[in-house]
N, C-alpha and C positions, 0 to 999 in steps of 0.2 A: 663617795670616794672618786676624785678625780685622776688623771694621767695626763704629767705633762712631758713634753720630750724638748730634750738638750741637744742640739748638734755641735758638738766639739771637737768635730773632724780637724785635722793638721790645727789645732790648738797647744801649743806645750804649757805645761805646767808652769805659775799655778793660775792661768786663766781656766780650766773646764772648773776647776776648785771655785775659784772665787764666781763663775757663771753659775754655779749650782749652790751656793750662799746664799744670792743675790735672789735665784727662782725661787728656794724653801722659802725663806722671811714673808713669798707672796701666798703660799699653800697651807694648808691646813691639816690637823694631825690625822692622819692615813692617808694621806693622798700620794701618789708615787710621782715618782722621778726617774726619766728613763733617758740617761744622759748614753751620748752614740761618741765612742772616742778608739781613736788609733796612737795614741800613746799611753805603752805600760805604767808610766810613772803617775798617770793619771790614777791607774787602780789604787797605786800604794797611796797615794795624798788620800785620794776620797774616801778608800778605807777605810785607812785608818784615822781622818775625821768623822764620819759619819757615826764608825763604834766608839769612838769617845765621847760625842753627844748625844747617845742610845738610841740614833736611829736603826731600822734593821737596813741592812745594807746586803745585795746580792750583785754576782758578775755572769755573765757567759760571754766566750769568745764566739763571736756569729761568723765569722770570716777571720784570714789569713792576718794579724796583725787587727784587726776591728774588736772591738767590745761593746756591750750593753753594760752600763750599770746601774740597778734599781736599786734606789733607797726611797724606804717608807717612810714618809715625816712622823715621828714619835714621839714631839713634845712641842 
């Protein structure tokens, strides 16, 4: 299992989206994804693609406005 990280700082939607597409297609099933973004809209896009294509997908707010979110490649 690998860990890769995404900086998608002042990125709006849907680039962090389409940056974290483009990273899976390179990973392999279980390896994570730890994309770093300060836009909400970013949670709701990657979300809810991520459980549409069964990956497991997790958030934590790290700071004021900043988020982590981990999705586990699942297929």
């Amino acid at each position: 299992m690998e860990e890769y990280k995404l900086d998608c700082l002042h990125e709006a939607c849907p680039i962090p989206l389409l940056k974290a597409l483009k990273q899976l297609e390179k990973m392999e099933i279980g390896d994570i994804l730890i994309m770093h973004t300060d836009h909400n809209c970013s949670i709701a896009n990657v979300v809810e693609w991520a459980e549409k294509h069964g990956h497991h997908i997790d958030y934590i707010e790290i700071a004021e406005g900043e988020w982590e979110i981990y999705i586990e490649k699942a297929r």
